[in-house]
C-alpha positions in Angstrom: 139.1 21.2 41.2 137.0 18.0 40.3 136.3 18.8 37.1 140.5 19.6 36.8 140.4 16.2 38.2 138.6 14.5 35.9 140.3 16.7 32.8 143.6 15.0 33.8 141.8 11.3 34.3 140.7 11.3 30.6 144.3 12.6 29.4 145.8 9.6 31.4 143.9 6.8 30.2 143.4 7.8 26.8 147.5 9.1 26.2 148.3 5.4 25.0 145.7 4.6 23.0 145.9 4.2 19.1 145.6 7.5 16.9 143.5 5.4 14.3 141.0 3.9 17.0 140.5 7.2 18.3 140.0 8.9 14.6 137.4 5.5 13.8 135.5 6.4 17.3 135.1 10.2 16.3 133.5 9.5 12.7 131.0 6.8 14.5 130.3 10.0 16.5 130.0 12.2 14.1 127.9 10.3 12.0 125.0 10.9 14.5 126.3 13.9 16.5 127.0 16.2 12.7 130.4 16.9 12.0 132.4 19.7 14.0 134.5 22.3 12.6 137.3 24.3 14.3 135.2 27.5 13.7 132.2 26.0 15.3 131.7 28.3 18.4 130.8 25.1 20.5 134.1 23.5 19.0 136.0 22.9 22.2 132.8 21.9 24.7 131.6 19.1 21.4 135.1 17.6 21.4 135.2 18.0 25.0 132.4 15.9 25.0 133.2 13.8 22.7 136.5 12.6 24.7 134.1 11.6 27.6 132.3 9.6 25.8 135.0 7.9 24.0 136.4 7.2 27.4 133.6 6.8 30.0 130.9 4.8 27.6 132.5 3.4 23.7 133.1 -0.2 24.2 135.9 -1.7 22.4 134.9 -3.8 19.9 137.7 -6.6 20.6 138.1 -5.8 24.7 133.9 -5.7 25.2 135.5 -2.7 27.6 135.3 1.4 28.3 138.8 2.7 28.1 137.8 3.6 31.7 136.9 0.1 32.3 140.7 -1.4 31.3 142.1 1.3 32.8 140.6 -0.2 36.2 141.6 -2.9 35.8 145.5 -1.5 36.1 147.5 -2.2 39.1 149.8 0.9 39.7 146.6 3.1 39.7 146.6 5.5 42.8 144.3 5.5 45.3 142.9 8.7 44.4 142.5 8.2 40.8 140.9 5.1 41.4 138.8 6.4 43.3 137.8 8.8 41.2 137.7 6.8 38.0 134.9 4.5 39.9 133.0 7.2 40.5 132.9 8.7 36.9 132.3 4.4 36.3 128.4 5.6 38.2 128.1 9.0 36.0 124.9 9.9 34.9 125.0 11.4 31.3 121.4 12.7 30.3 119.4 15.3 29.8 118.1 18.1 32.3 116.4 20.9 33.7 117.8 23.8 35.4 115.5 24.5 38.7 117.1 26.1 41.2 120.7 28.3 40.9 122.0 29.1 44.1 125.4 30.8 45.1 126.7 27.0 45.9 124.6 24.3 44.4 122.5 23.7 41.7 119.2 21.6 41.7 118.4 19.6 38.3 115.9 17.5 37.6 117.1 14.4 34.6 113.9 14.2 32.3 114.9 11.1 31.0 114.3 9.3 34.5 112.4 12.1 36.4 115.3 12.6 39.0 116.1 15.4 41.1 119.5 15.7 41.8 121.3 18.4 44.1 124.7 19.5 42.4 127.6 21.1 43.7 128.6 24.3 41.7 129.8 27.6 42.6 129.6 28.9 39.3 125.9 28.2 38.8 124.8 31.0 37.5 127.3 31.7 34.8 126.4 28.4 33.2 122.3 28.4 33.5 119.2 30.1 33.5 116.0 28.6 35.5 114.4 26.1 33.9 117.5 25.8 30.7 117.4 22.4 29.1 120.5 21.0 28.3 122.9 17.6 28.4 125.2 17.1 30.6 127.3 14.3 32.6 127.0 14.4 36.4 129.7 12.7 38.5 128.7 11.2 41.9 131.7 11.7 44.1 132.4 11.4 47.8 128.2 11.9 48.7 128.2 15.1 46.2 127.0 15.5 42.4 129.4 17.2 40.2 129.3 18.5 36.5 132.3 17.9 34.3 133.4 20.7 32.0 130.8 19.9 29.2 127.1 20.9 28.2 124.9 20.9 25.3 122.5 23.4 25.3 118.8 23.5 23.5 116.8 26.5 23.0 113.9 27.2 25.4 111.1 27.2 23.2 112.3 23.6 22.0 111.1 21.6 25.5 108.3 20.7 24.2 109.4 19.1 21.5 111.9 17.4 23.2 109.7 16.5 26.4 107.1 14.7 23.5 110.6 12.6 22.2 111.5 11.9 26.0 107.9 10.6 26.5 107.9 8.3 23.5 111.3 7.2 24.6 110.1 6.3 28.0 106.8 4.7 26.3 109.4 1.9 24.1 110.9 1.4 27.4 107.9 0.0 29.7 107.5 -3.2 28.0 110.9 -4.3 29.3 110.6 -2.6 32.5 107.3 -4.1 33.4 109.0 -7.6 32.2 112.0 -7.3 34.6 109.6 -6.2 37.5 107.6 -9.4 37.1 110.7 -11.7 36.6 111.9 -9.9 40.3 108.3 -10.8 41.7 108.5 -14.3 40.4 111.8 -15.3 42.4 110.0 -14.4 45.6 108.2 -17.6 45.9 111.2 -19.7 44.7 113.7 -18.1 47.1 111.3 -18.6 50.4 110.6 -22.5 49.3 114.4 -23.2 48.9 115.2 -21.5 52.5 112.1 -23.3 53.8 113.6 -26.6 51.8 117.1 -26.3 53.2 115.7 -25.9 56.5 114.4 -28.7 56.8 116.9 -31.3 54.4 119.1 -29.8 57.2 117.3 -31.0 60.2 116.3 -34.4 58.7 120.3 -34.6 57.8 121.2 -33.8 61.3 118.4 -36.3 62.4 119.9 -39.1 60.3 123.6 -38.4 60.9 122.4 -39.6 65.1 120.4 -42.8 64.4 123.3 -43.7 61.8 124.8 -46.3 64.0 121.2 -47.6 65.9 119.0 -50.6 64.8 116.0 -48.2 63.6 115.9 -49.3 60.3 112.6 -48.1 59.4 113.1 -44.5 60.3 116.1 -45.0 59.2 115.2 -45.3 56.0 112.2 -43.5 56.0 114.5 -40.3 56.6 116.2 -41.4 53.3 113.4 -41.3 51.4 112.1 -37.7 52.9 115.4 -36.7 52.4 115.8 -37.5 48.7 112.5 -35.9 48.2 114.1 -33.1 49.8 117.2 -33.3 48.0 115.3 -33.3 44.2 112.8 -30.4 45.2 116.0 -28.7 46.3 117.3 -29.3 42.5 114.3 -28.1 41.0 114.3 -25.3 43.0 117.6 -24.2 42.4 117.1 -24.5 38.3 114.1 -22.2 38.3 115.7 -19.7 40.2 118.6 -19.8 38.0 116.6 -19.7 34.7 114.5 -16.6 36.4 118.0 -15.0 37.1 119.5 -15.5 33.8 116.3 -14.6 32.2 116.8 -10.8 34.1 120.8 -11.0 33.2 119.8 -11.0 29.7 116.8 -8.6 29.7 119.3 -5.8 31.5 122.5 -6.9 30.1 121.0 -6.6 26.3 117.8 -4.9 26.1 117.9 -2.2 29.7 121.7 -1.9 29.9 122.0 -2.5 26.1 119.3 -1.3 23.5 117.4 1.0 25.8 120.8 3.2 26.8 122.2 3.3 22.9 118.2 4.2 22.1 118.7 7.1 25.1 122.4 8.0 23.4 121.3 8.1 19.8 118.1 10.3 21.2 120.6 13.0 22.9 123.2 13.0 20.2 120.1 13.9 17.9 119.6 16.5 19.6 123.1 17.7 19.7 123.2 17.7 16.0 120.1 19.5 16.2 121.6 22.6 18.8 124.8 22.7 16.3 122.5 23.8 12.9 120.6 26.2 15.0 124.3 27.6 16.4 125.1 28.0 12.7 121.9 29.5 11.5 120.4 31.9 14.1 118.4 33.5 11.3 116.2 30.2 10.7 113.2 29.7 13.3 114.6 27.0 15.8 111.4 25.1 15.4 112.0 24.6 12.2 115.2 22.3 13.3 114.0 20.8 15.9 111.6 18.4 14.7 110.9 15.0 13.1 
């Protein structure tokens, strides 16, 4: 029903939008995915998957948004679909492993980030094997996983292969990782010296507010000084936490969030192109088109 659900969602938000935008999109696609023919077998499931992607993740190059994104942003959504549509706005699209198939669920581990993910799916063991390796888009929806209607699939004796990509993948990735683990250590400090700071230019503020009106000049202005001292280490504060924070905004906005997920996209559509010559040539050793 979910997967009807989301079916409908995508014909909704993308029934308005231009012919030509939607014809430019598909030959970007293409270009890394390989060009699909009607009497591909896979035909339906690549343009299938094609759609989600064109809705759920290509960014408008004048609107900087998803077509999911703007459709959001709508006010005469429904409940439901919005609902739904912020869900799909938290889909995991990647690449994974078939564990366990059982009658109701399925368990799959995502290679690309080494999680294991319960999925609900009654029909299992029509779409996988144990241990098939294949792409997919989970949907996190009301405290279940769901598939949507798509998968790629990749030959068994290809893992190995593709593990060794996913490895070297993970290895480009570290660098920034490591960086935006140390940036979140280094606003630790900074954070517990401005609480520890306001604390106190409060009480000294309090302080001064009663001996306002008395003839205690000296404290008086004593308290002025502590609390000016106060008042600039406050500042300083404040501006190294906001370069630390606007150092991370960058690093995830244009390297995590940015290069690294176009690096992970580029890797899987790779591979799709990959699946679609070995669906057209059976005859030719699958190692032979799955490589560098």
């Amino acid at each position: 029903m979910i997967r009807e659900n989301i079916n409908q969602l995508i014909e909704e938000i993308t029934r308005d939008h231009q012919p030509d935008d939607i014809y430019q999109a598909k030959k970007d696609y293409q270009k890394i995915s390989g060009e699909i023919f009607e009497d591909d077998k896979s035909y339906e499931s690549r343009m299938g998957s094609f759609l989600e992607w064109y809705t759920f993740d290509r960014v408008h190059p004048e609107t900087a948004l998803t077509p999911l994104q703007h459709y959001l942003q709508g006010t005469s959504i429904t409940p439901e679909s919005r609902e739904l549509a912020e869900a799909i706005s938290k889909s995991i699209h990647g690449l994974f492993i078939a564990k366990k198939i059982k009658s109701d669920h399925v368990i799959v581990v995502d290679i690309m980030d080494n999680e294991r993910y319960q999925v609900l799916e009654n029909q299992g063991s029509i779409f996988f094997n144990s241990d098939d390796l294949f792409e997919g888009r989970l949907i996190p929806y009301r405290d279940q996983y769901y598939f949507t209607d798509h998968f790629c699939y990749h030959p068994k004796p290809t893992a190995g292969f593709i593990l060794s990509k996913v490895k070297n993948l993970k290895a480009n990735e570290k660098e920034a990782l490591a960086t935006e683990k140390r940036l979140q250590k280094s606003l630790v400090s900074p954070q517990k010296s401005l609480k520890k700071t306001i604390e106190k230019l409060e009480k000294l503020e309090k302080l001064n507010g009663k001996l306002a009106n008395t003839t205690k000049e000296k404290k008086i202005q004593s308290l002025k000084e502590d609390i000016a001292k106060l008042d600039n280490e406050k500042i300083r504060l404040e501006a190294q936490i906001l370069d630390i924070e606007n150092q991370l905004n960058v690093l995830r906005t244009k390297i995590i969030q940015g290069e690294h997920k176009q690096n992970r996209f580029a890797f899987i559509r790779k591979l799709s192109y990959m699946s679609l010559k070995w669906e057209r040539s059976r005859q030719i050793d699958v190692r032979d088109i799955y490589q560098d």
